[in-house]
Phi, psi and omega in degrees: 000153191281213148261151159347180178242125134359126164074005199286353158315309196282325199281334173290338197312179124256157169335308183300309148340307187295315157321311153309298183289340141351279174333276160349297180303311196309290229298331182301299171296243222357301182304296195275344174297325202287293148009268230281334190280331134019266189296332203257337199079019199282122167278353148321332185276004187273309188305320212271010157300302182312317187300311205288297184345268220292317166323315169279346185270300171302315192291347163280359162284329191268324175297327169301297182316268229305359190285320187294282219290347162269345178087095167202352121031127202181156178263011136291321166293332185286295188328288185307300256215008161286295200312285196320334172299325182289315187286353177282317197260323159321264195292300203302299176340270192300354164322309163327269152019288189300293162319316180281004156113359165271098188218056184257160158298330158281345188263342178263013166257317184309321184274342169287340189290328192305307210276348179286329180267005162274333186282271289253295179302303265241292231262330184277337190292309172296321178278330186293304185349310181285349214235345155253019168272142154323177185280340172274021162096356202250147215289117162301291193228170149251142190263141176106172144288138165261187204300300175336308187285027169254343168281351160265351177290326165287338153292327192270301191299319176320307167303312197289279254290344173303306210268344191128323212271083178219153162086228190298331172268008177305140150338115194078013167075215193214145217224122157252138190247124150053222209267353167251202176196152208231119166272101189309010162262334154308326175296026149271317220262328160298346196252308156323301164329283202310356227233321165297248212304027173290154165248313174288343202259121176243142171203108175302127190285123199272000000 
């Protein structure tokens, strides 16, 4: 037998897979945009945050179709396409959060709690999927939001960032609790988290 073939993980992907990963690279460039602007203040690195989202959004839109229209569909795709959700909808998002100035101590525990209820939304949603299909295999609802309706929380900053309202001017200030400071427009991102991990909140599946 020969040695492996280099990259032969990658060589197994489909097209819907490729797509997935798609996703991933925007939401990772997203992440490291926000990063950047962090450190330089450039605010070109805020567009290409803004730019990638959506960029991460078709393509988690686009993969599910093409995996049904080619019939290729595989729980490496489902897997891939949890994952790639979490560094898009999940990380990159409060990263954001974080660059545009909610970086108090109570505003970096709401966002670890939002990206712990996007895994939290992502691993029940895999294990639940069969138990909530039709007889044709497909998914009725979701139970909870799903992770993606974390991207309008990326829309309302995108207004602040037009407008100005970013850093020392977000909207509602900045509040000190105790040993932190908590900017009271996170508590969107907490109210989102909770919105993932619902049970009772059903959203019919298109």
């Amino acid at each position: 037998m020969g040695e492996p073939r280099h990259f032969s993980m990658f060589r197994s992907f489909q097209l819907a897979d490729l797509i997935t990963i798609g996703n991933g690279f925007a939401g990772m460039g997203a992440i490291l945009a926000a990063v950047k602007y962090v450190a330089d203040r450039d605010e070109r690195f805020l567009a290409i945050v803004f730019g990638l989202l959506p960029v991460a959004l078709l393509c988690d839109f686009l993969d599910g179709r093409v995996a049904r229209w080619r019939r290729r569909q595989s729980l490496m795709g489902q897997e891939l396409d949890s994952l790639a959700d979490v560094v898009s909808f999940g990380v990159a998002p409060a990263v954001l959060a974080f660059a545009m100035g909610m970086r108090g101590l109570w505003d970096a525990v709401v966002l670890v709690y939002f990206v712990a209820c996007g895994i939290s939304r992502l691993a029940r949603y895999n294990v639940t999927a069969s138990s909530l299909s039709d007889d044709a295999g497909k998914v009725r609802y979701f139970e909870g939001t799903p992770i993606p309706t974390s991207l309008v929380l990326a829309l309302v900053l995108f207004i602040l960032w037009q407008t100005g309202r970013v850093g020392a001017r977000l909207p509602g200030g900045a509040l000190a609790i105790g040993p932190g400071v908590l900017h009271p427009l996170v508590l969107l991102y907490a109210l989102s988290g909770s919105a993932m991990v619902s049970k009772t909140l059903h959203i019919p599946k298109p």
